[in-house]
VEXDREN-2710 file (C-alpha; in Angstrom, 1 decimal):
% VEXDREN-2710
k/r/px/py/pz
1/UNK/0.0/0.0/0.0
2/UNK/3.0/2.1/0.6
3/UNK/5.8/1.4/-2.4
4/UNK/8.5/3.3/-1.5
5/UNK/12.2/2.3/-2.0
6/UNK/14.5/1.6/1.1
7/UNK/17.0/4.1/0.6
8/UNK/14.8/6.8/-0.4
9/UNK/14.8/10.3/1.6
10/UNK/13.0/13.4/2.4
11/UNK/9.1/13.9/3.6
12/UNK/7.5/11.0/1.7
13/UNK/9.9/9.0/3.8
14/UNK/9.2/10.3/6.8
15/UNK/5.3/10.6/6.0
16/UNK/5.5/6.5/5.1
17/UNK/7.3/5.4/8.2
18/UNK/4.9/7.2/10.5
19/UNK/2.8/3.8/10.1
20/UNK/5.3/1.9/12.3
21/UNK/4.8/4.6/15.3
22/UNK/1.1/4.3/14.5
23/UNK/1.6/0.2/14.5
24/UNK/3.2/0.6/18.2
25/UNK/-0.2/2.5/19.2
26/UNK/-2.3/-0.6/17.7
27/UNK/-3.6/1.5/14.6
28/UNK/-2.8/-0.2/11.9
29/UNK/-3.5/1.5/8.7
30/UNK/-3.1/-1.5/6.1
31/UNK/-6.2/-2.2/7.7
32/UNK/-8.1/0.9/7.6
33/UNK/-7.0/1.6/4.2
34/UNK/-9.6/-0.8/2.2
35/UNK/-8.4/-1.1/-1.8
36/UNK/-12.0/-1.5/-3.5
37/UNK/-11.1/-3.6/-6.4
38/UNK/-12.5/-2.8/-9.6
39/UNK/-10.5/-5.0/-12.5
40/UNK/-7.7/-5.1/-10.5
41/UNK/-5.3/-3.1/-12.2
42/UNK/-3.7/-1.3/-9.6
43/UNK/-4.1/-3.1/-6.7
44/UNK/-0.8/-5.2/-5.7
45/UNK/-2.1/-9.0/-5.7
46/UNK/0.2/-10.3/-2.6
47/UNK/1.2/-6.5/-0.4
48/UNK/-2.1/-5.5/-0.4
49/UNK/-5.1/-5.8/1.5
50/UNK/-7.9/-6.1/-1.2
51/UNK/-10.1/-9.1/0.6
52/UNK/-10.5/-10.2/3.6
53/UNK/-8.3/-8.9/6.4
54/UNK/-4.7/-9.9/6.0
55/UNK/-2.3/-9.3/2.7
56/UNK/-2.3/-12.3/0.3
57/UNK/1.8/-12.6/1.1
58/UNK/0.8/-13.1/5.0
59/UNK/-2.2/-15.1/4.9
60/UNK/-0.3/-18.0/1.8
61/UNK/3.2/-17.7/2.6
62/UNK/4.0/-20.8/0.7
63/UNK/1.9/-19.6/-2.6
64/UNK/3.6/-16.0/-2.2
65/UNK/6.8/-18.0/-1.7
66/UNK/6.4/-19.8/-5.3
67/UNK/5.3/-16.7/-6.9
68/UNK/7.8/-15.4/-9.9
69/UNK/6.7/-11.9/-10.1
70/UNK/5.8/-10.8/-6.6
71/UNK/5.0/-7.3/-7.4
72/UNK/2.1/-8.6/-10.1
73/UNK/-1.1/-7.1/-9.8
74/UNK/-4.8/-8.4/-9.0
75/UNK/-5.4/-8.7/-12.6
76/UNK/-2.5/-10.1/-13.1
77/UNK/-3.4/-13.2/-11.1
78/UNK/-7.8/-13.2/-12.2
79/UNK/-9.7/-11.7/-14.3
80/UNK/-13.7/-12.1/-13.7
81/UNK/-15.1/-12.6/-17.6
82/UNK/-18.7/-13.5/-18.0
83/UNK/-19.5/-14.7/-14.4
84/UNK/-16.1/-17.3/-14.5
85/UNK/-12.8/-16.9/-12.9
86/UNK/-10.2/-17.0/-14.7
87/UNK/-6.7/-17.1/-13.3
88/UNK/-3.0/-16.6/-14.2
89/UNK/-0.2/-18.0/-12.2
90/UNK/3.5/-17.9/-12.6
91/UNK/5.0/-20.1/-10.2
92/UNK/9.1/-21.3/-10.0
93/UNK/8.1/-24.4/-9.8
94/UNK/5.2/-26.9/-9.6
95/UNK/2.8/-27.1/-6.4
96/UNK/4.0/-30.6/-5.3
97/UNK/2.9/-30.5/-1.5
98/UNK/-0.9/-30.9/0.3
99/UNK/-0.4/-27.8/2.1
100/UNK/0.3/-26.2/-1.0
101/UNK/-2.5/-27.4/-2.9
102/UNK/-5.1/-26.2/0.5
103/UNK/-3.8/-22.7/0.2
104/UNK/-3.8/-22.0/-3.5
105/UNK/-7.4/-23.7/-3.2
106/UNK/-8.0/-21.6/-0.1
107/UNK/-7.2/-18.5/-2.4
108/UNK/-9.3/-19.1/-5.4
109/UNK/-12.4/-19.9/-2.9
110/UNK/-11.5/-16.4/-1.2
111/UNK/-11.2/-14.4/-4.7
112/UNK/-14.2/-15.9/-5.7
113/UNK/-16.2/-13.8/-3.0
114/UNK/-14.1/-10.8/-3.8
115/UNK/-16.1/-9.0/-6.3
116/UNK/-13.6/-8.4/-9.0
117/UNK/-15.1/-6.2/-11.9
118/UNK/-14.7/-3.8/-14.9
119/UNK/-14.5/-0.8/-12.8
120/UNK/-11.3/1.4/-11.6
121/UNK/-10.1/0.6/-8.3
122/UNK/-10.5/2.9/-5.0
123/UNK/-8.6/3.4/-2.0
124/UNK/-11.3/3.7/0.9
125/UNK/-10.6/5.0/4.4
126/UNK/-12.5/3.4/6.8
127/UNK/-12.1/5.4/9.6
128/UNK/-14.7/7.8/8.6
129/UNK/-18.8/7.1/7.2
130/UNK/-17.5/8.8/3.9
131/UNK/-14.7/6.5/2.8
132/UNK/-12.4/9.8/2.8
133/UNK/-9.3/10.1/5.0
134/UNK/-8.6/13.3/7.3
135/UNK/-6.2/13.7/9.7
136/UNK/-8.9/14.2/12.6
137/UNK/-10.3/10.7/11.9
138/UNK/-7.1/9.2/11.9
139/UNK/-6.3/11.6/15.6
140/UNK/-9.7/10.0/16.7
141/UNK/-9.0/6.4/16.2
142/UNK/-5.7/6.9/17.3
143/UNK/-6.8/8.7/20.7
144/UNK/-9.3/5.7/21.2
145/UNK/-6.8/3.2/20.5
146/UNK/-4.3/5.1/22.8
147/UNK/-6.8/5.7/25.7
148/UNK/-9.4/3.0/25.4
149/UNK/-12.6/3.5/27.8
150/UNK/-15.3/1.2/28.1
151/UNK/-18.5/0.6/30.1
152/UNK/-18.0/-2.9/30.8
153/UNK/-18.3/-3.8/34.5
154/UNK/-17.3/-7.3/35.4
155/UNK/-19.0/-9.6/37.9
156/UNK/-16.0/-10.5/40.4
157/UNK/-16.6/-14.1/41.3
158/UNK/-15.5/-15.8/44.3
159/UNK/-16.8/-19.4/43.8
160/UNK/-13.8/-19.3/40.6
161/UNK/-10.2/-19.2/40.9
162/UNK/-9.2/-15.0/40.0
163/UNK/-7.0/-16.2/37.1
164/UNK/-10.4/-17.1/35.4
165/UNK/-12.4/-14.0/36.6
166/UNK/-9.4/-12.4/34.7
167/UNK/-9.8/-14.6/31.3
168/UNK/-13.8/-13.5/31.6
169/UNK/-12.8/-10.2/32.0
170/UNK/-10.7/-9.8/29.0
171/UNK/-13.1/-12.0/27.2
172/UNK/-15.5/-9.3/27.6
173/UNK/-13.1/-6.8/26.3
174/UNK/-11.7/-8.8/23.4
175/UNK/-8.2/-8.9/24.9
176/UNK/-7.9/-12.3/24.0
177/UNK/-4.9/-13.7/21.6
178/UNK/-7.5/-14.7/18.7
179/UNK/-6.1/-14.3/15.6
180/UNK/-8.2/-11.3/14.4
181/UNK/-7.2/-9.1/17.1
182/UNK/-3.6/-10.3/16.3
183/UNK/-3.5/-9.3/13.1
184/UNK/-4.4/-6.3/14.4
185/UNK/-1.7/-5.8/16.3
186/UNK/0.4/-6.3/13.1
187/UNK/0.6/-10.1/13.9
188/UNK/1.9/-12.1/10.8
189/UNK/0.0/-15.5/11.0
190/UNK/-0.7/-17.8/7.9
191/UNK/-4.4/-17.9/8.0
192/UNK/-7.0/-15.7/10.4
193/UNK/-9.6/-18.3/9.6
194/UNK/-10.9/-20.4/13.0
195/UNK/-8.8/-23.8/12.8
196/UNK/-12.2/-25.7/14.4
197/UNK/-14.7/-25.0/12.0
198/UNK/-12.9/-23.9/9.1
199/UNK/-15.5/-21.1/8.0
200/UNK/-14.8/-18.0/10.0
201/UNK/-12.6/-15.8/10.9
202/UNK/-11.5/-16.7/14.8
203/UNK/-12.7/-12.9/16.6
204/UNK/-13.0/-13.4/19.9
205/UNK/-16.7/-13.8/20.0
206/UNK/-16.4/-16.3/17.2
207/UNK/-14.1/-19.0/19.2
208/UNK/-15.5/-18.6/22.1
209/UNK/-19.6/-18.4/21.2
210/UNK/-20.1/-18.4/17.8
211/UNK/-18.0/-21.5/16.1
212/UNK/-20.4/-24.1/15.1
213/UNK/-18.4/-26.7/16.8
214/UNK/-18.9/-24.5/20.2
215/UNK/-22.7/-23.8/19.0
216/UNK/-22.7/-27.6/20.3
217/UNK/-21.3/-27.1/23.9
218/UNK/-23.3/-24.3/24.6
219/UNK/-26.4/-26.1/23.3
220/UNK/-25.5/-29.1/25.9
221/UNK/-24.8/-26.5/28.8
222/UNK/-28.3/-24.6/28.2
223/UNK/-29.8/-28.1/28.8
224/UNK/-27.9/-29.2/31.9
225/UNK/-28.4/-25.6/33.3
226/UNK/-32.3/-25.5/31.8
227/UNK/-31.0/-21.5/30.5
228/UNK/-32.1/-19.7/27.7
229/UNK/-29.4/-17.8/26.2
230/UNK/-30.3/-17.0/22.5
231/UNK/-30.5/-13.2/23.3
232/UNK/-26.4/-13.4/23.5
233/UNK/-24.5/-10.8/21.0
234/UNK/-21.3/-10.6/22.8
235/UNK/-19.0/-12.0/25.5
236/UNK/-20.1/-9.1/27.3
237/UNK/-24.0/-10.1/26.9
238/UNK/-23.3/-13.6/27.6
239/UNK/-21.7/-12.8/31.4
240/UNK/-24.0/-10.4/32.2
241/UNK/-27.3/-12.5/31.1
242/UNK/-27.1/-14.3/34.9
243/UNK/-28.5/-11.6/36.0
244/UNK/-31.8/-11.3/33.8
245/UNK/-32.2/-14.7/33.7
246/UNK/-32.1/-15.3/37.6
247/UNK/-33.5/-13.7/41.0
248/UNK/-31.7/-15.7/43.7
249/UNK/-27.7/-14.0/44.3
250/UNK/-26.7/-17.3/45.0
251/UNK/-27.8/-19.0/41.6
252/UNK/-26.8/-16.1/40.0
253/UNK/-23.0/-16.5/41.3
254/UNK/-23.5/-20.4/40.7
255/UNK/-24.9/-19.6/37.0
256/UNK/-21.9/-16.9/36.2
257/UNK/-19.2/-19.8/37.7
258/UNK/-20.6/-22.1/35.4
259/UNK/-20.7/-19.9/32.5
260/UNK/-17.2/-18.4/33.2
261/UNK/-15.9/-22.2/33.6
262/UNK/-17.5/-23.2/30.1
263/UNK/-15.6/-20.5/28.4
264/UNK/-12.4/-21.5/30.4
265/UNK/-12.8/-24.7/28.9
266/UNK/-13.9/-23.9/25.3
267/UNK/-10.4/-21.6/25.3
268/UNK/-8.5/-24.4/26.8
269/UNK/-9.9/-27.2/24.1
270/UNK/-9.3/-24.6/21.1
271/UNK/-5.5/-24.3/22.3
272/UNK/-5.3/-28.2/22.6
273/UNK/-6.8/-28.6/19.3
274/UNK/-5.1/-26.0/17.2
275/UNK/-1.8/-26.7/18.8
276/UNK/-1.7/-30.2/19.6
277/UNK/-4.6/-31.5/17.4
278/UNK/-6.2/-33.2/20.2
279/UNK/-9.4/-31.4/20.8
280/UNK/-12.7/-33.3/23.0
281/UNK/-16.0/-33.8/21.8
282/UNK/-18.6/-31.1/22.9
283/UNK/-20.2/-34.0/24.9
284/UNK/-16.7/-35.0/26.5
285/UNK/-16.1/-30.8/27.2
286/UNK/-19.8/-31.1/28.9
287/UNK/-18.1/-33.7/31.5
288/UNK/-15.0/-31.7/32.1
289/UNK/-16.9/-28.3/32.5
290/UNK/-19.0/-29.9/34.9
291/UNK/-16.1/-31.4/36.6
292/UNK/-14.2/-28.2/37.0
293/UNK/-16.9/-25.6/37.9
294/UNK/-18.3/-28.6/40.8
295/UNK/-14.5/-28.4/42.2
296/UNK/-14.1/-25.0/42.0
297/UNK/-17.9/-24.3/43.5
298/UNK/-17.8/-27.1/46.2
299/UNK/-14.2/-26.1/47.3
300/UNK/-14.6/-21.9/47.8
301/UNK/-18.4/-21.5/48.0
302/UNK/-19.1/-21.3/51.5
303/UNK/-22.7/-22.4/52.3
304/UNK/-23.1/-24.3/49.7
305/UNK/-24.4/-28.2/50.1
306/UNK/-24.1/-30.1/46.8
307/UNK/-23.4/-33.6/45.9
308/UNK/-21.9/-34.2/42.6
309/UNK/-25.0/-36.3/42.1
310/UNK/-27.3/-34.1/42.0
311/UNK/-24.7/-31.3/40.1
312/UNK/-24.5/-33.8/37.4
313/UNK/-28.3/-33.9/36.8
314/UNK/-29.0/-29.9/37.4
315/UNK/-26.8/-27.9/38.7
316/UNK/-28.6/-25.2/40.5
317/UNK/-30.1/-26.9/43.7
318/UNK/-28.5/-24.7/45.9
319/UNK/-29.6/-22.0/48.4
END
């Protein structure tokens, strides 16, 4: 998005590396800059962001490593002609590798949904409603990046150990490692899709409430806890809807544990799994989250009588 020769001088120089400071505030402006891609005729196929969140060089490392010409251009690469895809690559040598073939697939599927045209292409700014940059939108994200304030008032929980009041916490926030707010942070990773489901992007919200293989666990907690919890939107939402949903103090703190501990485990399961490629089912997870949250509860929850028996079968027979 930013050509400019390494040993070049003088304002454009300094105008281009003033990115990097911005980087260090978490504003990074390859992604507020959003190339609209017309034909693709002067959009950079692999540096530039021109669909989806990362740069094509970033998100197939091993494609962009094969590539012959890596300052080719969008049309370059594919051309859209009635309705079909046509594309045009110019590797060193042949794809001979599985991982190679899933990413160049992987790409075609993701330029497919890109809307290529016949139009020009457009640089849009994206912090702003009109597309157009200005140095006081750029101030204002940078000020809110800088300075961060939110409303967001977490339920301290005593029945749970503090390191997972703290997880819940920064759940709520989306201070969580997933790998869209790293590549926000300038993070280079090979793919920001969710290694579980294979059809998302992993946000925060996504891993942790909205993957379809986690759809499954929460669908087995809702009918061990007998909880309705399809008004959820956000982490946020999801920790605070104890308090709609119950009356009592003590079931609310019992409901919030067992929430908390659900999400403990969901995180816990999607590190196992992406990492060491042994991930539970969502009926296995059921056992451990109720396994964890009765420790937890029956250990530091003063005045509270229950059997892991009963805990099994509902969880909420308490005071």
């Amino acid at each position: 998005m930013f050509p400019l020769r390494a040993g070049a001088s003088g304002c454009w120089k300094n105008i281009v590396s003033i990115k990097d400071d911005l980087m260090g505030k978490n504003v990074n402006l390859h992604i507020l800059f959003s190339k609209e891609v017309g034909k693709g005729n002067l959009t950079s196929f692999w540096y530039e962001v021109w669909t989806g969140p990362m740069t094509f060089k970033d998100k197939y490392p091993r494609l962009f490593a094969l590539e012959s010409r890596k300052l080719c251009s969008v049309e370059e690469r594919c051309q859209k002609r009635d309705g079909n895809f046509l594309f045009s690559w110019d590797w060193k040598r042949n794809l001979n590798s599985v991982i190679e073939v899933e990413e160049l697939n992987n790409c075609c599927r993701e330029i497919a949904t890109s809307g290529l045209g016949s139009t020009c292409d457009t640089l849009t700014w994206k912090g702003c409603p009109s597309g157009s940059f200005s140095v006081s939108s750029l101030r204002s994200i940078w000020v809110s990046q800088s300075f961060p304030t939110h409303n967001y008032v977490h339920f301290w929980n005593n029945l749970i150990p503090i390191k997972i009041n703290f997880f819940g916490w920064r759940a709520a926030l989306n201070r969580l490692p997933a790998k869209t707010e790293l590549a926000k942070r300038g993070v280079t990773l090979p793919s920001a899709i969710c290694g579980t489901c294979g059809t998302a992007e992993e946000s925060v919200f996504h891993l942790l409430w909205d993957c379809n293989w986690v759809k499954q666990v929460w669908i087995l907690v809702q009918l061990w806890c007998d909880l309705d919890l399809s008004n959820v939107t956000s982490i946020e939402s999801l920790q605070n809807s104890t308090h709609s949903l119950l009356k009592s103090p003590m079931q609310i703190k019992v409901t919030n544990a067992v929430i908390l501990s659900t999400l403990w485990m969901i995180w816990k399961d999607r590190n196992e799994r992406n990492f060491n490629n042994n991930g539970s089912s969502p009926e296995k997870l059921l056992d451990d989250i109720k396994a964890i949250s009765f420790t937890w509860i029956k250990s530091r929850g003063k005045g509270i009588s229950v059997n892991w028996g009963s805990w099994c079968i509902f969880p909420f027979v308490v005071p």
